[in-house]
N, C-alpha and C positions, 0 to 999 in steps of 0.2 A: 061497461066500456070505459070508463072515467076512472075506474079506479086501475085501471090498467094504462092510460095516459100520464095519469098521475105515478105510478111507478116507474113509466119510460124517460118520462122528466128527469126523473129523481137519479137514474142512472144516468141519465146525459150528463146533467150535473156534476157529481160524481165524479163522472170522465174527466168533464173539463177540468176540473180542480186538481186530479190528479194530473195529467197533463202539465200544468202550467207550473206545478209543482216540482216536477223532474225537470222540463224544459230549465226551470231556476236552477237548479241544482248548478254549482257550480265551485269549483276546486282552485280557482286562483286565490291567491293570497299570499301572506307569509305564516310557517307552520312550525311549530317549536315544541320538543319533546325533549325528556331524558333519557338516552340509551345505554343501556346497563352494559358495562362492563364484560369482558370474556370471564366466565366460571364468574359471574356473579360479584368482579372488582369496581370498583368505582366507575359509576356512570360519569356522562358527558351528554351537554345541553346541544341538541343537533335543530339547525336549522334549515327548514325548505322552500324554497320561493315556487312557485306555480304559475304557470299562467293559461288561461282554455281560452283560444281564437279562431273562429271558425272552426271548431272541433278539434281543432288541434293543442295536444298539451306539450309543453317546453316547460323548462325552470329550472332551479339552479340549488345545490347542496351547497351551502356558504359552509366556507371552511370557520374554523375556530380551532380553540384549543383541546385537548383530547388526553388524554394517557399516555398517547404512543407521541405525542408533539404535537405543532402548529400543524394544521390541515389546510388545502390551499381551496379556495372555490372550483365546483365541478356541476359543468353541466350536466343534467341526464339525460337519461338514452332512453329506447326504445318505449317511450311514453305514451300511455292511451288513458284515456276515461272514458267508461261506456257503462250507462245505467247506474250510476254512483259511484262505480271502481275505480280506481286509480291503481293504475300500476306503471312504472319506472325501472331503472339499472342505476348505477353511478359506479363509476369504472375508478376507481383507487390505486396506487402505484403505493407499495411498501419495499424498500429495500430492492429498488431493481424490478419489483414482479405486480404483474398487476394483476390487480383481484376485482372482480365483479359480483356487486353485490344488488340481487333484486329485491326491490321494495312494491307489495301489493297492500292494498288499504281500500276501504268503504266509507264515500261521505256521509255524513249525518249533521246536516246543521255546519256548525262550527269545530264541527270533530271527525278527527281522520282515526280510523283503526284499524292496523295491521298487523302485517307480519314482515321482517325482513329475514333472508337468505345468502349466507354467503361461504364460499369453498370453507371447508375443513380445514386444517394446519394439515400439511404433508400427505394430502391426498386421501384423510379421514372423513366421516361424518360432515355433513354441510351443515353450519350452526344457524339454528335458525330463533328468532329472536322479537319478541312481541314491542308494536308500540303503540301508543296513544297521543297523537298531536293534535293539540289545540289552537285552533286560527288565530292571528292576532287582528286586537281589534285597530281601524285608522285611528291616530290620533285625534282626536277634538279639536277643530278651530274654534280660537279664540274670540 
């Protein structure tokens, strides 16, 4: 009987820690990657603000500079985290037309990994496009 206690233990254990583990899990921050280029041209340093309150995720595509020009800051859209996931939109205006581009990714740690998705050129192929963002850490007070 004892050593059947002592396995039930061990699995409560277990629980808890994974448990408290995911409960931590958490996507706010600020998140910064290189995004490659269309056909493989000069990427561009993209950054993303996050924020998870009460289950709820919001945050913001800071604009910068780009290829195509200065980009302006964009909130995003349809936002959720559930079980490590993140997934997002950020709705883009080029030339008159606006394009919607979804962004899905899994936390680990300090590191987001995904994939984004966004319309074809002229109603072709949706270009879909791998990334890797790394949290940034707070600065250090002095």
């Amino acid at each position: 009987m004892k050593p059947l206690r002592t396995f039930l233990a061990a699995i409560a254990a277990i629980s808890l820690c994974v448990s408290a583990h995911a409960a931590s899990a958490d996507p706010s921050g600020t998140w910064k990657w290189t995004q490659q280029g269309r056909n493989g041209g000069a990427g561009f340093e993209q950054t993303l603000k996050l924020d998870l309150k009460d289950g709820k995720l919001t945050g913001t595509m800071v604009g910068g500079q780009t290829p195509r020009g200065t980009m302006p800051d964009v909130e995003i859209g349809d936002a959720s985290f559930k079980d490590g996931a993140v997934a997002f939109s950020v709705t883009r205006e080029f030339n008159g037309n606006k394009v919607v581009i979804k962004y899905e990714g899994k936390l680990e740690g300090d590191t987001l990994t995904g994939t984004s998705e966004r319309p074809g050129r002229d109603g072709g192929e949706p270009q879909k496009r791998e990334w890797i963002a790394k949290r940034e850490k707070p600065a250090a007070s002095a």
